[in-house]
ZAGU-517358 format. One record per residue (C-alpha): residue number from 1; x, y, z; residue in three letters. Coordinates in Angstrom, 3 decimals. Each point is the difference from the previous one (the first is absolute). Layout:
N
<atom pos="NUM" u="X" v="Y" w="Z" code="ALA"/>
...
! end
This chain:
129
<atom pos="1" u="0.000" v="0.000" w="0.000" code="UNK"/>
<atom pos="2" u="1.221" v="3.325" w="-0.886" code="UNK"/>
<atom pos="3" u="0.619" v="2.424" w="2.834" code="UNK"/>
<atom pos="4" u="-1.151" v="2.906" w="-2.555" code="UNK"/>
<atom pos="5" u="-3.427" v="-1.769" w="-0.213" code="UNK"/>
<atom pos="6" u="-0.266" v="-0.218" w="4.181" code="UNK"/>
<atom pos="7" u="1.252" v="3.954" w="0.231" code="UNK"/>
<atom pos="8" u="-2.588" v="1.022" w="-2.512" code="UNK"/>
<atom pos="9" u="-2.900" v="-1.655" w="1.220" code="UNK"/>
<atom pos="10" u="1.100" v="1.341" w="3.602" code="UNK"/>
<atom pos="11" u="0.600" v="3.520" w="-1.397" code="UNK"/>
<atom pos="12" u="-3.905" v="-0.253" w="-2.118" code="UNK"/>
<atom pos="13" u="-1.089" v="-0.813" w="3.546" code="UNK"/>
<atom pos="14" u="1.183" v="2.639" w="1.726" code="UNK"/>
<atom pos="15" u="-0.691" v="2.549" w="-3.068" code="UNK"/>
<atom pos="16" u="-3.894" v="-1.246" w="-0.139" code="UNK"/>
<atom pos="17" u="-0.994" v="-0.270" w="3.833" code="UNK"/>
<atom pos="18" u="1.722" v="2.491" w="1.897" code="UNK"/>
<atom pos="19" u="1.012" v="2.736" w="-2.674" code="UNK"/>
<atom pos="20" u="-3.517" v="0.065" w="-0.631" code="UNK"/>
<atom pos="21" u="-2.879" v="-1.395" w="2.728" code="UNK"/>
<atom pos="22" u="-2.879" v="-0.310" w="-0.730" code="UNK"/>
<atom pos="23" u="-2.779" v="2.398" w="0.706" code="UNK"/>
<atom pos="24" u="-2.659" v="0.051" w="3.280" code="UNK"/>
<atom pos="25" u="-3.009" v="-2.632" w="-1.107" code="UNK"/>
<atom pos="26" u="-2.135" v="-2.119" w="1.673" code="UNK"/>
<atom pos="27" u="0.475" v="-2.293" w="2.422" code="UNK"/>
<atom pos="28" u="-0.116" v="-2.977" w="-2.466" code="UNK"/>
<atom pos="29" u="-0.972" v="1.523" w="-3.285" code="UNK"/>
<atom pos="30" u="1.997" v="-1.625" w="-2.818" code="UNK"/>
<atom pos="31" u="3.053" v="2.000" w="-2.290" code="UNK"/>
<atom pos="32" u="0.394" v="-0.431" w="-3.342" code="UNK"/>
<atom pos="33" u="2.930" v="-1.578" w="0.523" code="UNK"/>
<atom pos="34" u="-0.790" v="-1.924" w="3.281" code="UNK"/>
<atom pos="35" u="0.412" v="-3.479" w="-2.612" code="UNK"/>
<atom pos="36" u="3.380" v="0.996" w="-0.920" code="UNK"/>
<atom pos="37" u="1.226" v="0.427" w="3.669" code="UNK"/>
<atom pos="38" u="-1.935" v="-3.373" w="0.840" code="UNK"/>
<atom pos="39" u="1.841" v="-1.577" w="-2.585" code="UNK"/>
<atom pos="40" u="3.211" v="1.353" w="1.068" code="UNK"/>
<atom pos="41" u="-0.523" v="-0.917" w="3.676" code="UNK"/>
<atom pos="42" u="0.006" v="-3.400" w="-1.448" code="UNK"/>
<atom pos="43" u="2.713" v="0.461" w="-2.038" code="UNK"/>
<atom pos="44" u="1.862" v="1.245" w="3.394" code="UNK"/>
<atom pos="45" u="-0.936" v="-2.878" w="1.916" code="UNK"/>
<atom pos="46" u="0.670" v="-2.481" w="-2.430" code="UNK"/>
<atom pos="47" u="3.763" v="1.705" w="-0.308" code="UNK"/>
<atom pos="48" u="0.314" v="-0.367" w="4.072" code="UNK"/>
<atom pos="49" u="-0.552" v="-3.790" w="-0.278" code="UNK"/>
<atom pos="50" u="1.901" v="-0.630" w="-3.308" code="UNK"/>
<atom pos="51" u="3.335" v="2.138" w="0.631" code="UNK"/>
<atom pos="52" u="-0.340" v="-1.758" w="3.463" code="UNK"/>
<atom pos="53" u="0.382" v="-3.255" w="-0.901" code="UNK"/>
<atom pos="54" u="2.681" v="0.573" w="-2.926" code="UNK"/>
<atom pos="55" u="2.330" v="1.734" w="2.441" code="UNK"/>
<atom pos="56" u="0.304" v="3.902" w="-0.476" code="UNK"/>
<atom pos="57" u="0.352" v="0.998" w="3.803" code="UNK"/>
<atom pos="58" u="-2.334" v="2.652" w="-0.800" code="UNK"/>
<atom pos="59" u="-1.789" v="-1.034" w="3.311" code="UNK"/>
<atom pos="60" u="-3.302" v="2.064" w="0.057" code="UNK"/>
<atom pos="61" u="1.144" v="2.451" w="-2.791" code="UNK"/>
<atom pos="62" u="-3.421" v="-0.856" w="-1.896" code="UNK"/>
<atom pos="63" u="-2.240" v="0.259" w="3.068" code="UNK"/>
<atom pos="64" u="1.467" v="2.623" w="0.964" code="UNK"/>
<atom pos="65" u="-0.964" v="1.766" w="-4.263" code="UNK"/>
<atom pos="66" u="-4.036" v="-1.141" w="1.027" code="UNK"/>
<atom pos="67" u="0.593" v="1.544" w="3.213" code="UNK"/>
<atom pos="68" u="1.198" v="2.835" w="-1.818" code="UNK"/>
<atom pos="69" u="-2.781" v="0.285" w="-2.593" code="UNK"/>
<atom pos="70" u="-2.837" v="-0.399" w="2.903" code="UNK"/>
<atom pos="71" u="1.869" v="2.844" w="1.518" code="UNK"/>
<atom pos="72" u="-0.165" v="1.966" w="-2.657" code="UNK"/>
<atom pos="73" u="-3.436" v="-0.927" w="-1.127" code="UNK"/>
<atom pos="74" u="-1.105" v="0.362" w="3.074" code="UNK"/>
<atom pos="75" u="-3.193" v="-2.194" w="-0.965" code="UNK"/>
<atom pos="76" u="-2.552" v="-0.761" w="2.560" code="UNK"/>
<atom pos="77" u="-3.081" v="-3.087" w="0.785" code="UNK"/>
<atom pos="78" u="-0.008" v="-2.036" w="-3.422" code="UNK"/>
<atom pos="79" u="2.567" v="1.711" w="-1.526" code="UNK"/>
<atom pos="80" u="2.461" v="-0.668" w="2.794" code="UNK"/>
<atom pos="81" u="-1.253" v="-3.737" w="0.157" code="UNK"/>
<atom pos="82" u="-0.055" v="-0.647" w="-4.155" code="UNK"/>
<atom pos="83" u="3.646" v="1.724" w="0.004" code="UNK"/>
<atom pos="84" u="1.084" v="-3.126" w="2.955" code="UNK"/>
<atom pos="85" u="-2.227" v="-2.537" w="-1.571" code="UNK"/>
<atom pos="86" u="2.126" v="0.408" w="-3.406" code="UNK"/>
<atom pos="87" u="3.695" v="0.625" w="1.810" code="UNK"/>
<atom pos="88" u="-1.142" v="-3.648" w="2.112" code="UNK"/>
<atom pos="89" u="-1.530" v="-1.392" w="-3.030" code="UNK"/>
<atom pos="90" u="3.070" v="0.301" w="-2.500" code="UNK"/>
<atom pos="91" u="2.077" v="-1.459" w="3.628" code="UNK"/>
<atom pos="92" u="-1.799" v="-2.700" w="0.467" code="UNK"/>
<atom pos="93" u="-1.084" v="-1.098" w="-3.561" code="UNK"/>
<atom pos="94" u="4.197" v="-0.520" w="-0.781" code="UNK"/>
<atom pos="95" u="0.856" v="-1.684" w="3.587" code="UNK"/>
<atom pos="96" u="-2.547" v="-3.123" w="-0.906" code="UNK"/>
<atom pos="97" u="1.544" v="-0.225" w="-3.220" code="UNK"/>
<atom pos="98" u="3.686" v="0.513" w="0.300" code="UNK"/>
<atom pos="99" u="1.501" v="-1.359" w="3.250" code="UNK"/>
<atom pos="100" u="4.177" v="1.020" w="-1.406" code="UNK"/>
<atom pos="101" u="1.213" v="1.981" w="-2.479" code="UNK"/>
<atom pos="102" u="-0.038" v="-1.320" w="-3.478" code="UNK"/>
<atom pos="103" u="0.227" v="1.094" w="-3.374" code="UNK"/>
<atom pos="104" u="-3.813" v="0.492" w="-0.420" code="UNK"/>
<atom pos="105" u="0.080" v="2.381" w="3.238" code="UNK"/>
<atom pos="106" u="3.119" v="2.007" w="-1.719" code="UNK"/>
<atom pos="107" u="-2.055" v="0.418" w="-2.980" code="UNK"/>
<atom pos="108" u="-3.223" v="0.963" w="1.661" code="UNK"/>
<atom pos="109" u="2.030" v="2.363" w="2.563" code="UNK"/>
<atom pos="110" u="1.248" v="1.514" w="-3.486" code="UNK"/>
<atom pos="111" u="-3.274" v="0.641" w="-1.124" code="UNK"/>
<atom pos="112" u="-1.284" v="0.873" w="2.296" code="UNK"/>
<atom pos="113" u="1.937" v="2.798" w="0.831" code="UNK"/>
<atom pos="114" u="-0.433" v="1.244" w="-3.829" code="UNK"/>
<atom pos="115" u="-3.871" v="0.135" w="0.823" code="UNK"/>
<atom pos="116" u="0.463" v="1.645" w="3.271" code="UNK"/>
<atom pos="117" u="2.230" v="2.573" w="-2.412" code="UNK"/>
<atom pos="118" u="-2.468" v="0.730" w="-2.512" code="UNK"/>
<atom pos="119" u="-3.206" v="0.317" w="2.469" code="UNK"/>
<atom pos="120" u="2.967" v="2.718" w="1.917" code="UNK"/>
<atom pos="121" u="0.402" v="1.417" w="-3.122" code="UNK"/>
<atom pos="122" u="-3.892" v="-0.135" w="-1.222" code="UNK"/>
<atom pos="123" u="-1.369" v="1.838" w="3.152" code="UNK"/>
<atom pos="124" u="2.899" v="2.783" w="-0.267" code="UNK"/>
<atom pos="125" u="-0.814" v="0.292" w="-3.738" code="UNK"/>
<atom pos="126" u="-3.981" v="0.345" w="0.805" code="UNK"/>
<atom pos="127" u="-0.404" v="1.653" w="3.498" code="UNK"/>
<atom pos="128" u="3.825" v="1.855" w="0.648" code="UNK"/>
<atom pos="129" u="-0.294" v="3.452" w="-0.405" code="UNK"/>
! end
């Protein structure tokens, strides 16, 4: 995995959710863009377990990004929960499948950071200012 890929899609985080949070709403009233943050929760969480297993020492570094984006988001009721329920999905869903690092889980940790990378740079390209 490149480390350019892993700075960018840290440096698309940080650009999209605290350059620019988002504004006062309802409690649980729905963004626009509340399915591309679910889907990078998952993304996130799926990252935590995979890098895990294959040995990065990151430790936390990728609960620590959702942490970061709920921060920042600062969502609230369902948002809050759909946000979690993604970040534990995308865990959990990869820790019954892959129990070690193989080459499958270097692939998927691959692409998945190139999704995570274009939903970053998707949101800054629709909602940055």
């Amino acid at each position: 995995m490149s480390k350019y890929l892993y700075k960018y899609l840290l440096a698309a985080l940080i650009v999209v959710f605290v350059g620019n949070p988002a504004p006062a709403r309802a409690e649980d009233a729905a963004a626009p863009f509340d399915g591309d943050l679910q889907r990078l929760a998952e993304i996130l969480g799926t990252l935590h377990y995979l890098r895990g297993i294959c040995g990065t020492n990151e430790g936390g570094k990728w609960r620590n990004e959702m942490q970061a984006l709920i921060d920042a988001e600062t969502p609230s009721g369902d948002r809050r929960a759909r946000m979690i329920a993604g970040f534990n999905r995308g865990y959990n869903g990869f820790q019954q499948t892959y129990r070690s690092c193989t080459p499958a889980a270097t692939v998927a940790i691959r692409r998945y950071i190139e999704e995570g990378s274009k939903i970053s740079r998707d949101l800054t390209a629709r909602y940055a200012n």
